[in-house]
C-alpha positions in Angstrom: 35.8 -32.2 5.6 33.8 -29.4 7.0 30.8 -27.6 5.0 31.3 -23.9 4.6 28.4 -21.7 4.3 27.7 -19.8 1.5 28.5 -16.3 1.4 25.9 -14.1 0.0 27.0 -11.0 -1.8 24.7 -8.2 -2.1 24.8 -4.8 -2.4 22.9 -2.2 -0.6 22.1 -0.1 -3.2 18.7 -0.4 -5.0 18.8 -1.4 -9.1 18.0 1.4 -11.4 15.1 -0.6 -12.5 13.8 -1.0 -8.9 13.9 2.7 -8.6 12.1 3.3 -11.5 9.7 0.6 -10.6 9.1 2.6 -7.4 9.1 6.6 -9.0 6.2 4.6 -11.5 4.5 3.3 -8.3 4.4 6.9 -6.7 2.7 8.3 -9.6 0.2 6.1 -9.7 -0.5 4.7 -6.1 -3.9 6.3 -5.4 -4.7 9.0 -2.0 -5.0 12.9 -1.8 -1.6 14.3 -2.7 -0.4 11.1 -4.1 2.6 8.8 -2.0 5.7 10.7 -2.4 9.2 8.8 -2.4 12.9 10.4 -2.3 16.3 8.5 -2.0 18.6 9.3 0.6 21.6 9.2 -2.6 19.8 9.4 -6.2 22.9 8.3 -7.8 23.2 5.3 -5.5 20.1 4.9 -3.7 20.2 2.6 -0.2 17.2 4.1 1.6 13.5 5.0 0.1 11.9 6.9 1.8 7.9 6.7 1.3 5.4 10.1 2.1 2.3 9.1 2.5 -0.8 10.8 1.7 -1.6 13.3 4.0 2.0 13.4 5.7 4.7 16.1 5.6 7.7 13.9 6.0 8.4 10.6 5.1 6.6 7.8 7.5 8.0 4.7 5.9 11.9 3.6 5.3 12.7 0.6 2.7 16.2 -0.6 3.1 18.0 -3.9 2.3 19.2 -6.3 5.0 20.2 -9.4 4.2 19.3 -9.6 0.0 16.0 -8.3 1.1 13.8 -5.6 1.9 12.8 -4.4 5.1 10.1 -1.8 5.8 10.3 0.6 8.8 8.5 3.0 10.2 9.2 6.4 12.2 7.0 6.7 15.3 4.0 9.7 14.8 4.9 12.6 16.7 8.4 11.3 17.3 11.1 11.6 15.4 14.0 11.3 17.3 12.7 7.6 18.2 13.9 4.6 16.9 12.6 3.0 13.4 10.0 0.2 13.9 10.4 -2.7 11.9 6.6 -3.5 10.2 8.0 -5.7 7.6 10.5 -7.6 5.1 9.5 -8.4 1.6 12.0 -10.0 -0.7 12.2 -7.4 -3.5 12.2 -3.9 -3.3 8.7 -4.1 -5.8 7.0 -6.2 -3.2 7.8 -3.6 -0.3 6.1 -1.0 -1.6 3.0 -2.8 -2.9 2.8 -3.9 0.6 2.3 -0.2 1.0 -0.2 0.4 -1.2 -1.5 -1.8 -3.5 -2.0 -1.1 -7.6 -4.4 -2.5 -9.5 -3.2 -4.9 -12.9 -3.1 -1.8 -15.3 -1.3 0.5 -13.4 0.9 -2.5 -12.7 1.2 -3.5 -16.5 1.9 0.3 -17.4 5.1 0.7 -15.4 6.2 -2.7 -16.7 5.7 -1.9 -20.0 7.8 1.2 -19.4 10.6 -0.8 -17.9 10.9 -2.8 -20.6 11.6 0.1 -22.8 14.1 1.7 -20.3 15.7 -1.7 -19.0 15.6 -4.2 -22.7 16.8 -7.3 -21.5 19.7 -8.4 -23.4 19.3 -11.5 -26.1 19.0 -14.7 -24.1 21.1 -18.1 -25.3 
């Protein structure tokens, strides 16, 4: 009897508690002006895209392919090019840390937030 591959479901949109994760990132991710994120839907979220400091449109686009995350980037001084692909992370969390790193309170702050906005429900 032939094996059938499993069939992984996902969905493109970005958990509520990954967004806040990332709006909790942005407030605190250091650099002049701050890192500025907005969501191509804020109701149903399957593009962030990241500002960086010192930018006037957003340089970096984190999307999900595949159950994971990928980072690309928009050419400087071309925006009609294509996206470049810098890199895939497996969470959402993980991409934009890869963008710019917090340190373990920052990092402890927004969890302890997420905790009070996402409780996790008793376990069995």
């Amino acid at each position: 009897m032939p094996a059938y591959a499993k069939i992984v479901l996902v969905s493109s949109v970005y958990h509520a508690s990954d967004i806040a994760f990332v709006q909790g990132w942005s407030a605190r991710a250091p650099g002049i002006d701050g890192w500025r994120v907005t969501f191509d839907n804020p109701a149903a979220p399957e593009c962030v895209m990241v500002t960086p400091p010192g930018s006037d449109a957003p340089v970096f686009f984190l999307r999900r392919r595949a159950g994971r995350t990928v980072i690309e980037r928009r050419p400087a001084g071309r925006p009609d090019d294509d996206m470049i692909e810098i890199g895939m992370h497996d969470t959402l969390r993980l991409a934009v840390q890869a963008l710019c790193k917090l340190d373990g309170d920052d990092l402890q702050e927004i969890h302890e937030q997420l905790e009070r906005d996402f409780p996790r429900g008793r376990r069995r």
